[in-house]
C-alpha positions in Angstrom: 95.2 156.5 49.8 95.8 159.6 48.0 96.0 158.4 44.6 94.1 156.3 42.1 97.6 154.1 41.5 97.2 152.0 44.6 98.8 151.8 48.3 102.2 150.8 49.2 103.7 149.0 52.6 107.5 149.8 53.3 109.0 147.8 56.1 111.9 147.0 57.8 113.3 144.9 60.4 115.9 145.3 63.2 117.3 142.7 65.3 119.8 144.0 68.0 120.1 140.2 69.8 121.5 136.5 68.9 119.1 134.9 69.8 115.3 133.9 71.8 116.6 131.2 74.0 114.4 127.7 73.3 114.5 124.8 76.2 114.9 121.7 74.5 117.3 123.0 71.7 119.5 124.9 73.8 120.5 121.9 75.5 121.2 119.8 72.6 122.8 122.6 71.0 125.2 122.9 73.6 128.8 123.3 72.0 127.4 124.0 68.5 130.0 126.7 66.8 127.9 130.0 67.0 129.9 133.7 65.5 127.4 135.3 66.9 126.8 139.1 67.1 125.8 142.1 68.4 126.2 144.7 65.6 123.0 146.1 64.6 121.5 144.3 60.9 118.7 145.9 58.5 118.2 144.5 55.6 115.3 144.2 52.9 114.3 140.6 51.7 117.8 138.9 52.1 119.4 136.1 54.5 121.0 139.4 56.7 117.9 140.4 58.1 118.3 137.8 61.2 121.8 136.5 62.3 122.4 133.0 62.6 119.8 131.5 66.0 118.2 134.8 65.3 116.5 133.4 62.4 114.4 131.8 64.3 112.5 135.3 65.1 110.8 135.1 62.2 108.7 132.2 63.4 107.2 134.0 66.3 106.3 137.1 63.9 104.6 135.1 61.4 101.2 134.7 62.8 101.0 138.7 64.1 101.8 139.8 60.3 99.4 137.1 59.1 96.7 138.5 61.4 98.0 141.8 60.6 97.6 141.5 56.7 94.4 139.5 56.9 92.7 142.3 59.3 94.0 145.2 56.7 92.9 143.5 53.8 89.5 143.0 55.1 89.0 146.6 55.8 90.4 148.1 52.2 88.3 148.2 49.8 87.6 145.3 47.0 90.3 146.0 44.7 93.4 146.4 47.3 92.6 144.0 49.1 95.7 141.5 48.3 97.9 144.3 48.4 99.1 143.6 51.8 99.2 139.9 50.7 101.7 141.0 47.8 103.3 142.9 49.7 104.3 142.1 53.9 102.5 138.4 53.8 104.5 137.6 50.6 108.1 138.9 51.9 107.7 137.1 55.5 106.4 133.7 54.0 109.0 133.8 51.4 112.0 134.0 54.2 110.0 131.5 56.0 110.5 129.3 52.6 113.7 130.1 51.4 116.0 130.8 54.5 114.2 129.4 57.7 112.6 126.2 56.9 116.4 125.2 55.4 118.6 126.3 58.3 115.9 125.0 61.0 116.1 121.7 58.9 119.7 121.5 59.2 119.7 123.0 62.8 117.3 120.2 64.2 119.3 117.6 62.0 122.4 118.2 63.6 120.8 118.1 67.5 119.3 115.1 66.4 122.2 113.4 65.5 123.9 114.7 68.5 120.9 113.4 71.2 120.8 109.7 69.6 124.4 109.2 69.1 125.5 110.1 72.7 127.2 107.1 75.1 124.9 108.4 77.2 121.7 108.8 74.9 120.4 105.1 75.5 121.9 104.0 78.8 119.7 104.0 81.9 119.7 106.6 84.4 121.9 105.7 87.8 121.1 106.7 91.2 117.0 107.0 90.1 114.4 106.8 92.9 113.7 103.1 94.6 110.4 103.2 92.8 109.2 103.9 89.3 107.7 107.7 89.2 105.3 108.2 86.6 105.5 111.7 86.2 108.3 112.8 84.0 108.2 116.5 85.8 109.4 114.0 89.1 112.2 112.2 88.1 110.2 109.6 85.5 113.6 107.9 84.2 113.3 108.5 80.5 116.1 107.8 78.7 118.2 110.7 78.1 118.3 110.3 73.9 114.4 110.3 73.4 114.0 113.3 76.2 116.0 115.2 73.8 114.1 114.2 71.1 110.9 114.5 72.6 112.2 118.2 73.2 113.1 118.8 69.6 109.8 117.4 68.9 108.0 119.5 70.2 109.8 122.4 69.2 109.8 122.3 66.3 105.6 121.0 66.2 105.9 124.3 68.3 106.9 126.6 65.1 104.5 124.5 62.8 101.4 125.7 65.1 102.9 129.1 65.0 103.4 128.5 61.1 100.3 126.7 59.9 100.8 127.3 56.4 104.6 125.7 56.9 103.0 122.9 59.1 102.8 119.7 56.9 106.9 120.8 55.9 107.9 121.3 59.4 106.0 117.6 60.6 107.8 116.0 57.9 111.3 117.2 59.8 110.0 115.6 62.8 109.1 112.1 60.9 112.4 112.7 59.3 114.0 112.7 63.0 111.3 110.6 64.4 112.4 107.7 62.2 115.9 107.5 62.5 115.6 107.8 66.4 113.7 104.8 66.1 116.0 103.3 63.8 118.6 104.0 66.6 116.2 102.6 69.3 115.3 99.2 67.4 119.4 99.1 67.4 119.5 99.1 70.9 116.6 96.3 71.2 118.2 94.0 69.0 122.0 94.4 70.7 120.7 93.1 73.7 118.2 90.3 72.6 120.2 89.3 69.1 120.3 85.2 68.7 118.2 85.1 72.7 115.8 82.2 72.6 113.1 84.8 74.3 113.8 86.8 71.2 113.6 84.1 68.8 110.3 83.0 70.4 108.3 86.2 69.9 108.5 86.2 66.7 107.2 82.9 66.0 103.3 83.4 64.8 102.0 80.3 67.0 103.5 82.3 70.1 102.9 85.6 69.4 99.1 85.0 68.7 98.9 83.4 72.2 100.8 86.4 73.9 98.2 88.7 72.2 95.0 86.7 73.7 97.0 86.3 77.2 94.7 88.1 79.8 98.1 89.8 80.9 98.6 91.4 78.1 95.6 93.9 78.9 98.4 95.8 81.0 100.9 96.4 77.6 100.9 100.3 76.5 97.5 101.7 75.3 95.7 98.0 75.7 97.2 98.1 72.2 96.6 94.3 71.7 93.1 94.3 70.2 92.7 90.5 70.4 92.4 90.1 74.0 89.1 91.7 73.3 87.9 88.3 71.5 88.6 86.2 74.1 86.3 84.7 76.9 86.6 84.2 80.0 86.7 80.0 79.1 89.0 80.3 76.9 91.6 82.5 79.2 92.9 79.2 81.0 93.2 77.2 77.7 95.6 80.1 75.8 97.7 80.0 79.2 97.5 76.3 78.9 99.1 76.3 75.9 101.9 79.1 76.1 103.2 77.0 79.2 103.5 73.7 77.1 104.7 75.5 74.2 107.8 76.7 76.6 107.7 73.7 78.6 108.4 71.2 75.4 111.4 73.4 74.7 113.4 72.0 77.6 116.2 71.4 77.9 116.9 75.1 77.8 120.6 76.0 77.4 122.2 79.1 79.5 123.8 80.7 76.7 120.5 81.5 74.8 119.7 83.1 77.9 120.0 87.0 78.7 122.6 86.6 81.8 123.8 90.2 81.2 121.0 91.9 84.3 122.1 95.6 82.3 120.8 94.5 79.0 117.0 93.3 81.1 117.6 97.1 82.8 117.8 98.7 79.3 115.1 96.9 77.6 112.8 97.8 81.0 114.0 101.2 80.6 114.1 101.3 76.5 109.8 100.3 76.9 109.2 103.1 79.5 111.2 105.6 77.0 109.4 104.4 73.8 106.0 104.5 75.6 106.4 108.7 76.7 107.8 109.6 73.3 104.5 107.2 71.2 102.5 109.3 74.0 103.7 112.4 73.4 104.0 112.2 69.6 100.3 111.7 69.7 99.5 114.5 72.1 101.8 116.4 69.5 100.3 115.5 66.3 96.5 116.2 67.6 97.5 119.7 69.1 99.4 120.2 65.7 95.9 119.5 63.6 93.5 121.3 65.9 95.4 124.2 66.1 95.9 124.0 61.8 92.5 123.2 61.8 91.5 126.7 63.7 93.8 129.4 61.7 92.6 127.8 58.3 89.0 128.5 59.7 89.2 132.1 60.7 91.3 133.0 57.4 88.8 131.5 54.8 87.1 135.0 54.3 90.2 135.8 52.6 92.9 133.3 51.9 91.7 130.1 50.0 95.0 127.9 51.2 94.9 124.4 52.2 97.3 123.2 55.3 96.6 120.9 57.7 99.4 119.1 59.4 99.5 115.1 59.0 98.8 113.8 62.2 98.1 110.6 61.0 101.5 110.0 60.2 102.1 111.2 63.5 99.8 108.8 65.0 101.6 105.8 62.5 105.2 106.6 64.3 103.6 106.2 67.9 101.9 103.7 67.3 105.7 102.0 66.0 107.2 103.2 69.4 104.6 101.8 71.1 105.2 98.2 69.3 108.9 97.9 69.7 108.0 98.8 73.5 105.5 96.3 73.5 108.4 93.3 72.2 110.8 94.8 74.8 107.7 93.6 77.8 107.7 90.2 75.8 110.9 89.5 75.6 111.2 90.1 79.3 108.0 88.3 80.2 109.4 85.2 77.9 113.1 85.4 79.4 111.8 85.3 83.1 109.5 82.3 82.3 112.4 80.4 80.4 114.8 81.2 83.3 112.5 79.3 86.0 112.6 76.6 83.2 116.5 76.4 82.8 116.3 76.3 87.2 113.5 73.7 87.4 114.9 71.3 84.8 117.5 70.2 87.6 114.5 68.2 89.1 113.9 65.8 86.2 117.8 64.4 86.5 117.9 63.4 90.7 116.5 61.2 92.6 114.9 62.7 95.7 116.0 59.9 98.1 116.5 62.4 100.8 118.1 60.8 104.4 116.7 64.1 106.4 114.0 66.4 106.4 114.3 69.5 104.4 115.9 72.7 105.9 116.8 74.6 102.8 115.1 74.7 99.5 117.6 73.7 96.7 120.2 75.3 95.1 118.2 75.5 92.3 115.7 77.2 93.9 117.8 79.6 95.9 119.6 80.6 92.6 116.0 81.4 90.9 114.4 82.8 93.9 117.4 85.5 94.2 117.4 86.4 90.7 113.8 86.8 90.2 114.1 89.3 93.6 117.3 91.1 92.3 115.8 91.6 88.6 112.5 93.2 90.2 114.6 95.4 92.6 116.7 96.7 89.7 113.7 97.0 87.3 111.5 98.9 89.9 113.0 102.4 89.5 112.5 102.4 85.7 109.0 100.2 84.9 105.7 101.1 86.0 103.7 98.3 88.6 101.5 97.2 86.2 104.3 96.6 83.3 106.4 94.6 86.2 103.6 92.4 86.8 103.1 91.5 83.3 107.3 90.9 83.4 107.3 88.5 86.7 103.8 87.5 86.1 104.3 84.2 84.2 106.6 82.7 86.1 104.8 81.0 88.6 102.4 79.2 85.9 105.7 78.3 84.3 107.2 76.8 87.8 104.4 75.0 89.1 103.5 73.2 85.8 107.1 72.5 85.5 107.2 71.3 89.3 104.5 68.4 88.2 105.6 67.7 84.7 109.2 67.1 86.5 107.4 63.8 88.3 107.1 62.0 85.2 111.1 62.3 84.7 111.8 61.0 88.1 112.2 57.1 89.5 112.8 57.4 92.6 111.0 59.6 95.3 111.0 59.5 99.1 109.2 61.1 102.4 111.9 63.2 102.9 112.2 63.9 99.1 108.6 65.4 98.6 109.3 67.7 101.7 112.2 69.0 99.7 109.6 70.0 97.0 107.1 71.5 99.2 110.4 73.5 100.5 110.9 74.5 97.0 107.6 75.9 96.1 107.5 77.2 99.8 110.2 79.7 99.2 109.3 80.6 95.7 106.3 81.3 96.5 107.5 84.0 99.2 110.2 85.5 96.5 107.3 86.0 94.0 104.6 87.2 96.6 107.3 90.0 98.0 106.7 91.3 94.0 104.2 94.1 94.6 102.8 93.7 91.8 101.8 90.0 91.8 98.7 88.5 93.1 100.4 86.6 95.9 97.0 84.9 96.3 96.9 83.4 92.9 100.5 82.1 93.6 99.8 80.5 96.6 96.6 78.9 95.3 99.1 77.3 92.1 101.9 76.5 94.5 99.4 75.0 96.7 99.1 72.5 94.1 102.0 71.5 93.5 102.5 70.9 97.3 98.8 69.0 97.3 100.3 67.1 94.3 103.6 65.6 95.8 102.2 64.9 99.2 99.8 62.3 97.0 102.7 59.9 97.3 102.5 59.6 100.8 99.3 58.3 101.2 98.5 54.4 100.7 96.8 53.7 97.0 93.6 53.0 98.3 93.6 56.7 100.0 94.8 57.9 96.7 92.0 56.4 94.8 89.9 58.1 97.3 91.3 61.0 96.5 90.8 60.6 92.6 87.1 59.9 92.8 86.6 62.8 95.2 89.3 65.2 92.6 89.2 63.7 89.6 89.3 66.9 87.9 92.4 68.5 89.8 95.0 66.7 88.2 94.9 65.2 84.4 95.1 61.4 83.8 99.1 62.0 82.9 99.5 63.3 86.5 97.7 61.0 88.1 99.3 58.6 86.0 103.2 59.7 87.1 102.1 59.3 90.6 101.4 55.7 90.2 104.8 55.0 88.5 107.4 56.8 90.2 109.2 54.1 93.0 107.9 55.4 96.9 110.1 53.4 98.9 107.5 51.7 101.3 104.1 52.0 99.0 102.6 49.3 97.7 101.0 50.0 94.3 99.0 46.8 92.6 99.8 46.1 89.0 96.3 47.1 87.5 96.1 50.7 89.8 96.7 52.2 86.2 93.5 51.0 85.1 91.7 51.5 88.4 92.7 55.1 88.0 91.7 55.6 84.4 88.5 54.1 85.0 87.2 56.4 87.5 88.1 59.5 85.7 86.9 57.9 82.8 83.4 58.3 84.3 
C-alpha cells in the first residue's frame, strides 16, 4: 500500500499431477481416453492452467480463495475493498464458468451414458445374500446402473456445495442426468410388464384408487400414498371387498397376459429396491445441497450481495418420480400374484368333485400355485425388503379363499370325498403362504379356515345347516348360502322351499 493508485494481486498456479482421484467417477470413467501428463503447466487466465481431470482442482480451491478474498476485503479499507473481487475472485469464478462447468458437463454426460447403457446396468445382481440386506455399505443389491448414478450424483452435488455460487448450474446437470436415467428405468418397467393384464389393471382409475386406500399399501416407499390416511377402520374390509370382485369378475384369466418369465418379477423386485435408494438419496442430496448454500450465502452478505441457492425442490420432484415408478413395480407384482392364484383356482369351477377316495394330495392346481408362490418369494428375498414382500404375497390368500367359495356356485356335482379334496387344497396353501415370513400366517389360517368351515356345510343334513344359518347368519352372504343349497350332494336331501327357509332367517 505504497501508493495512492491502488493495490495489485499477481497470482499463479502450478499443477505438477493429472489428476485428484474421485470414487464414483473413477469407476465409471474407467477406459475413458486420457493424454495425460506430467510436464509442469503455468499459465495466467487460459484453459492450460489445469490438464484435462486436473481441471477439476479448481473446484476444491474455490471456497479457500472465496474465504480468502472475502476476509481481505473486509480488512482494506472502504475504497479497495472489491479489489480482490476484481482481481483473484473474478479470475477463479470466471474458469469455473468458462472452462470447468463445460468440461465437467460433458465429463458427467459421457459416465452417464456409460452407467445406464451397460448390459449389466439394469440386470440384477447374481450370487446376493439369501436375504434382503438393507444396508447398501453390506451387500444391499442395488442395481448396478443407478449405484453409478447415485455416485455421479453425488459428486457432482459434491462440487456444487464446494461451489455455491455455481450450485443451481451444477443441480441442473444432475436433473439433466437424473432424468434420462429414469427415462432408461421406466424402459426397463415397461419391457417386462408391456400388454400384462397386472399392467393394464393399474392403470385403470377404479383400481388404482382402491390400491391407494388398501391398508397394505401403508408398507409402499415413504407411506407415499396419502389416501390410506382417509380411510377407517370400517371401511378397510369393504375396499378389500371390492379389489377381490373387481379381479375375481375378470375370470377367465388367460396365461399369456400373465408374467411367466420369473427374471422379469426378479427385475421389477429389484428395479423398486434400486428406484427407492436413488429417490432417497436424491432427497438427502438436494437438502444437504440447500443447507449448505443456505450457510456460505449467510456468512458472505457483509460483502457480496449474490443470490444462489440450489433447487432442491426439483430435487425433491425427481425423487418423488423414482419413488412412483417403484411404487407401480410393488403393484404390478402384488396384482400379478393375485391374478396368478386366479388363473390356478379357475380349474375348480369346470370338475366335478365326485371323488371315489379320500384325499392324499392337494390338486395339481394347487401344487403348481403352491410351488410358484414358494419359488417367486425365495428368488425375491435377496433383493426386496420384508415388508415390500408382504405387500407382494400379501393378497393372495384373500384372492384364493374368496375364489375357493365363489368356485361352488360353478359346480353341480360335489361329494364326501370331494369337499376333503378342498379342505386339502386350502390345507397346503395355507402352509406355502404361512412359510412367507412376512405374512401373517394367523390371518391366513383364520380365511382358509373358512373356506374349509364353508365346504364341510355340505355334509351336514339341511336341518343342521339351517341350524347353522340361524346361529351364523352373518358368516357367509345369502349367495353362499344360497350355492350350498343347489349344488347335487349325493345322499342329502334338500326340500324344494330350503331357498326360502334360508332367505328368511337371514332376512331377519
Amino acid at each position: 500500500d505504497g501508493s495512492e493508485d491502488g493495490l495489485t494481486f499477481a497470482f499463479r498456479f502450478t499443477d505438477a499431477t493429472i489428476s485428484i482421484p474421485n470414487q464414483g467417477a473413477d469407476l465409471i470413467r474407467q477406459g475413458w481416453s486420457r493424454r495425460g501428463t506430467n510436464v509442469l503447466q503455468e499459465g495466467y487466465g487460459t484453459a492450460a492452467v489445469l490438464p484435462e481431470q486436473g481441471i477439476y482442482l479448481a473446484a476444491s480451491i474455490y471456497r479457500p480463495v472465496l474465504q480468502f478474498t472475502d476476509k481481505v476485503a473486509s480488512m482494506l479499507p472502504q475504497k479497495y475493498s472489491q479489489l480482490g473481487n476484481d482481481g483473484l475472485l473474478a479470475f477463479v469464478e470466471n474458469f469455473v464458468k468458462d472452462h470447468l462447468l463445460p468440461t465437467m458437463f460433458v465429463d458427467y454426460r459421457k459416465g452417464v451414458q456409460q452407467a445406464i447403457s451397460s448390459p449389466a446396468a439394469f440386470r440384477p445382481r447374481a450370487h446376493t445374500a439369501a436375504t434382503y440386506v438393507p444396508s447398501i455399505e453390506k451387500g444391499r443389491p442395488v442395481l448396478q446402473g443407478l449405484l453409478a448414478i447415485d455416485f455421479l450424483a453425488k459428486e457432482v452435488l459434491g462440487w456444487a456445495q464446494a461451489m455455491p455460487k455455481f450450485a443451481a448450474d451444477l443441480v441442473k446437470y444432475v436433473q439433466t442426468f437424473l432424468e434420462r436415467t429414469y427415462e432408461r428405468c421406466r424402459t426397463s418397467y415397461m419391457e417386462a410388464v408391456l400388454e400384462k393384464q397386472s399392467y393394464m389393471l393399474i392403470g385403470r382409475h377404479d383400481i388404482d384408487k382402491l390400491l391407494r386406500l388398501e391398508p397394505a399399501s401403508a408398507s409402499l416407499p415413504n407411506g407415499q400414498l396419502d389416501s390410506v390416511s382417509s380411510v377407517n377402520d370400517a371401511e378397510t374390509p369393504g375396499v378389500e371387498s371390492e379389489l377381490r370382485e373387481l379381479f375375481l369378475s375378470l375370470r377367465p384369466i388367460r396365461q399369456e397376459n400373465l408374467i411367466h418369465d420369473e427374471n422379469k418379477l426378479i427385475l421389477l423386485a429389484s428395479l423398486s429396491d434400486s428406484l427407492e435408494y436413488v429417490a432417497d438419496s436424491i432427497e438427502r442430496l438436494g437438502r444437504a445441497t440447500l443447507r449448505e448454500s443456505n450457510l456460505v450465502e449467510e456468512s458472505r452478505k457483509p460483502h457480496h450481495n449474490r443470490s444462489s441457492s440450489a433447487p432442491s425442490r426439483d430435487l425433491a420432484s425427481f425423487a418423488d418420480e423414482y419413488r412412483k415408478l417403484a411404487i407401480d413395480c410393488l403393484k404390478v407384482l402384488r396384482v400379478e400374484m393375485q391374478l396368478e392364484t386366479i388363473f390356478h383356482l379357475q380349474e375348480m369351477t369346470s370338475r366335478d368333485y365326485l371323488e371315489d377316495q379320500d384325499a392324499e394330495e392337494p390338486d395339481d392346481f394347487i401344487i403348481s400355485l403352491t410351488s410358484q408362490i414358494t419359488r417367486r418369494d425365495e428368488e425375491m428375498a435377496p433383493f426386496i425388503a420384508e415388508e415390500k414382500r408382504n405387500y407382494i404375497f400379501g393378497g393372495i390368500c384373500g384372492i384364493a379363499a374368496n375364489a375357493s367359495i365363489k368356485a361352488l356356485a360353478d359346480m353341480k356335482n360335489i361329494n364326501l370325498f370331494g369337499v376333503q379334496q378342498i379342505c386339502r387344497n386350502s390345507i397346503a396353501l395355507e402352509q406355502a403362504l404361512a412359510a412367507i415370513p412376512s405374512i401373517d400366517s394367523e390371518a391366513v389360517r383364520r380365511r382358509l379356515d373358512r373356506v374349509r368351515t364353508y365346504y364341510e356345510l355340505l355334509n351336514m343334513p339341511f336341518e343342521a345347516l339351517l341350524a347353522f344359518v340361524t346361529e351364523h347368519e352373518n358368516l357367509f352372504t345369502t349367495t353362499e348360502y344360497a350355492s350350498l343349497l343347489k349344488v347335487n350332494v349325493p345322499g342329502r336331501e334338500i326340500p324344494s322351499d330350503a331357498l326360502d327357509r334360508v332367505s328368511e332367517i337371514l332376512s331377519l
